[in-house]
C-alpha positions as CSV (number, residue, x, y, z in Angstrom):
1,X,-57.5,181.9,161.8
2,X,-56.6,181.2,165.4
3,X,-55.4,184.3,167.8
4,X,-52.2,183.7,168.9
5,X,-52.0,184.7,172.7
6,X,-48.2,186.1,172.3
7,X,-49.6,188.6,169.3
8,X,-49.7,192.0,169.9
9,X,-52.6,193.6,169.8
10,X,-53.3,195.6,165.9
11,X,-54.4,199.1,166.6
12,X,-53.4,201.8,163.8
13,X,-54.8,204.9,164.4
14,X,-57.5,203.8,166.6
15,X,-58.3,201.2,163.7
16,X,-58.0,197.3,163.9
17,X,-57.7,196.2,160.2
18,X,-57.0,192.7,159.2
19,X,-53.4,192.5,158.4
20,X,-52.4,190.4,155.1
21,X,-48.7,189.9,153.7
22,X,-49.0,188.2,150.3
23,X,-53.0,187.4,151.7
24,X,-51.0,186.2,154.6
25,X,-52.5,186.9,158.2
26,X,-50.3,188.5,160.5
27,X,-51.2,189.1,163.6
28,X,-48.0,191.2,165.0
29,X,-48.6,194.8,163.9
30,X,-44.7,195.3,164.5
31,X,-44.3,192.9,162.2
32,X,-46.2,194.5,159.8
33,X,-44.5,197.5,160.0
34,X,-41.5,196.2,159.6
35,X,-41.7,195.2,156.2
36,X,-38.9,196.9,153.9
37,X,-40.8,199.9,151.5
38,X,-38.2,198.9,149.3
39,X,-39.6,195.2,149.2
40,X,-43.3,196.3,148.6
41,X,-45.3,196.3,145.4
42,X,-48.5,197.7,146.3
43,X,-50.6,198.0,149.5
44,X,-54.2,197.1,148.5
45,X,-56.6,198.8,151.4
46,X,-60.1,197.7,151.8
47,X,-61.9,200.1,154.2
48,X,-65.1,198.5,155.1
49,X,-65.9,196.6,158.2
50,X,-64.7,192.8,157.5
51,X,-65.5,189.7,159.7
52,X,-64.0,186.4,159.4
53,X,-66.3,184.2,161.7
54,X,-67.0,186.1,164.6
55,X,-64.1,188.3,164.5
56,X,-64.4,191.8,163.2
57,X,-61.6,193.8,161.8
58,X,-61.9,197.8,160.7
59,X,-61.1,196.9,157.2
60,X,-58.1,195.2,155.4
61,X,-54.7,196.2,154.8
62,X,-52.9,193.7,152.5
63,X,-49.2,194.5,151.4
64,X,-47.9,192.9,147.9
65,X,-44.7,192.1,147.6
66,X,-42.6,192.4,144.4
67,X,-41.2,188.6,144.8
68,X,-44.6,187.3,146.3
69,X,-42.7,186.5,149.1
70,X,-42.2,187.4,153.0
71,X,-39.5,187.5,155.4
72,X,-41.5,186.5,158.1
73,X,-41.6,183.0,160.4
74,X,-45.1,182.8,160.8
75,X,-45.0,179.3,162.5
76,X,-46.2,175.8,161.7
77,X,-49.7,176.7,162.2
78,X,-49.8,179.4,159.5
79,X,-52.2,178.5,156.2
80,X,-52.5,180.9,153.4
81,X,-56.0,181.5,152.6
82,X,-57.6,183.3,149.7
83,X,-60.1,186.3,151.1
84,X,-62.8,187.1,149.1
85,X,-63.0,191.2,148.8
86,X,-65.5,191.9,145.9
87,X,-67.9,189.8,144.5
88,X,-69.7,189.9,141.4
89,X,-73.7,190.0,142.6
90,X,-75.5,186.6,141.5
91,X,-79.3,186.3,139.8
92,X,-81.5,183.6,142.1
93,X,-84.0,182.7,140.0
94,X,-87.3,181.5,141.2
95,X,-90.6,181.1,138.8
96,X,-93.3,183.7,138.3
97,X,-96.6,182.1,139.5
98,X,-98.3,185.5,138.0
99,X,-97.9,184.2,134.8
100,X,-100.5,181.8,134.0
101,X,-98.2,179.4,131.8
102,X,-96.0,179.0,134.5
103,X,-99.1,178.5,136.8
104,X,-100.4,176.2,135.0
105,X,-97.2,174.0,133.9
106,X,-97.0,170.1,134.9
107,X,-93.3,170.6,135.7
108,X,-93.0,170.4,139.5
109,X,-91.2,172.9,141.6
110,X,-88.6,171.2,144.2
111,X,-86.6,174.2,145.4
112,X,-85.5,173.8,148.8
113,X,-84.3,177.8,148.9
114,X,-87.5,179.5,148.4
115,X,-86.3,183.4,148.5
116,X,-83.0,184.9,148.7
117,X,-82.5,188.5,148.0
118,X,-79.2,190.2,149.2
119,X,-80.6,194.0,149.0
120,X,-84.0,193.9,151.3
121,X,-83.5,197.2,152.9
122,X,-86.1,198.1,155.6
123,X,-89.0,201.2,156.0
124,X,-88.0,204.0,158.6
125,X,-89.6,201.6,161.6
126,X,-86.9,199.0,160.4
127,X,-89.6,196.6,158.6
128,X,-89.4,195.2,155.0
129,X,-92.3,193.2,153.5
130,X,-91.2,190.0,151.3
131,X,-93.2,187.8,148.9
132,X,-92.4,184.6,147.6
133,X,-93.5,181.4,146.2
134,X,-93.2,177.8,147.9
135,X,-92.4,174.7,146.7
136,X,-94.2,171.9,145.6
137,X,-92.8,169.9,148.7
138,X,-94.9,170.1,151.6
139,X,-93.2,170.3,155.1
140,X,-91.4,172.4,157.7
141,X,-89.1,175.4,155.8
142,X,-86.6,176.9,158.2
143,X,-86.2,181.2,157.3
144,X,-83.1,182.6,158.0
145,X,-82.7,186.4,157.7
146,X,-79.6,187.7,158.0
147,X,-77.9,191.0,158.0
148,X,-75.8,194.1,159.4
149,X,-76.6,197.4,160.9
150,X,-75.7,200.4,159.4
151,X,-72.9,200.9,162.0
152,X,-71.7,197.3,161.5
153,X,-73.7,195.3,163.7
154,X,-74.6,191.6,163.0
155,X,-78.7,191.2,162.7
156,X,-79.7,187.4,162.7
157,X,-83.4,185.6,163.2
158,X,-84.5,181.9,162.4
159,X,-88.4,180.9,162.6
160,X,-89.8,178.4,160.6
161,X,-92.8,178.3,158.4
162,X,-95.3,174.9,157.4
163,X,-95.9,174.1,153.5
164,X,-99.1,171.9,153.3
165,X,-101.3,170.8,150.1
């Protein structure tokens, strides 16, 4: 989504939410506003902190209109997206080395993510201990840990760890 220079700037109540028409981006608050109550279906509200690249919005307000449809030139450059809001959480399964059949099994082990796990949350000093397995493959891994504050802030390290035989 590109900030248009001639858009006013989104403040409501000291907030800046990502506002959606229809899933729509529009970056006028006026605009916004300005929608008919009559027109509207349902307002769905998100209120946690939201980024889309590197921009952060206080939340999302997305207004549903009965006809699916807005009033509103938003330009040539416009491009309706779909925003992801909840996801269901996803299993990553990796192999259990404890367990000696697995151990001992002839069936290689070619994974090129070795760990994910989206609910590490750190000791009081702000440290968390992980284990994991590596691959069979031998060579230079790359760890990225990612993450946010508990005020919002955006937590990112790379370093990157040798496999040999």
């Amino acid at each position: 989504m590109g900030m248009n220079k001639n858009a006013k700037h989104v403040d409501i109540l000291g907030y800046n939410p990502l506002l959606l028409i229809n899933g729509v981006p529009v970056l006028n608050s006026e605009i916004f506003l300005q929608t008919n109550v009559a027109d509207i279906e349902r307002i769905e509200i998100i209120y946690s902190i939201y980024y889309f690249g590197r921009i952060r919005f206080d939340g999302i307000l997305n207004l549903i209109t009965k006809k699916g449809t807005c009033n509103i030139d938003l330009g040539s450059e416009a491009t309706r997206m779909t925003y992801h809001f909840m996801e269901p959480e996803k299993k990553f399964n990796v192999p259990d080395y404890s367990n000696p059949a697995q151990y001992n099994s002839r069936t290689p082990d070619f994974r090129t993510t070795l760990y994910w796990n989206p609910q590490v949350i750190p000791d009081k000093n702000g440290r968390a201990r992980l284990e994991f397995y590596t691959s069979d493959d031998t060579g230079e891994y790359i760890i990225d840990v990612e993450g946010y504050t508990d005020t919002g802030a955006r937590l990112k390290e790379t370093c990157n760890i040798t496999v040999k035989n």
